[in-house]
N, C-alpha and C positions, 0 to 999 in steps of 0.2 A: 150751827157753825162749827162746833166740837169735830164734830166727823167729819167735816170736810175739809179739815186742819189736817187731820190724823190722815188720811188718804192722801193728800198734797207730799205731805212728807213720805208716805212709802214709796208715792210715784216719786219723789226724786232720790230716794236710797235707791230703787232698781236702776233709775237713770245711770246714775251714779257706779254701781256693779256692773250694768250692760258696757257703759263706758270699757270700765276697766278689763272687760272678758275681753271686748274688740282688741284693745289696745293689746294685750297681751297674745291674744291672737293673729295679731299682724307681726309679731316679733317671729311667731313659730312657722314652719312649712306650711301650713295647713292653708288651701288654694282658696280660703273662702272669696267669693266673687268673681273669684276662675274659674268655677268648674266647667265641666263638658257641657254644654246647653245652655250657659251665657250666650248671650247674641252681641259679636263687637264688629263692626264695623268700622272701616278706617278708610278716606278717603285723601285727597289731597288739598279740598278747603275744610276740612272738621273730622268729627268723629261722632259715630253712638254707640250705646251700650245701656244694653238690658238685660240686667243680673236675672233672668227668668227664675235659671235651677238652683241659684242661692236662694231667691226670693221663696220658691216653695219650704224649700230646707226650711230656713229661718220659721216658715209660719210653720212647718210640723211640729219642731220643738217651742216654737212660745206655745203651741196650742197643747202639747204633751205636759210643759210647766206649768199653767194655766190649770190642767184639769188638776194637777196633783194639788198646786195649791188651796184650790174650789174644794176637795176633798178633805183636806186638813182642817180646813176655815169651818168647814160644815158640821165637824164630831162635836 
């Protein structure tokens, strides 16, 4: 149960960092969730929207953050 204490709390420190990266990057220029290859749709009873090209973005770097971590954690 030790370790799964100690994992609980780093998942909510990144929580917590991701939080704050977004939040700060919604303050800046930077078009995340806009970019060219979002899919938005706009109608006259609703609306959709499918962040595709953030959505890849996003997974390049957690998966770029991920390896590096994976490599630290492993020495």
């Amino acid at each position: 149960m030790d370790g799964i204490g100690k994992y609980m709390m780093v998942a909510g420190a990144l929580l917590i960092i991701g939080g704050a990266v977004i939040m700060l990057l919604s303050r800046t220029n930077i078009p995340i969730g806009r970019l060219p290859g979002d899919i938005r749709i706009e109608g006259e009873n609703g609306s959709f929207y499918f962040p595709i090209t953030s959505s890849i973005l996003a997974s390049v770097v957690f998966s770029i953050l991920l390896n590096l971590i994976g490599k630290f954690l492993n020495k």
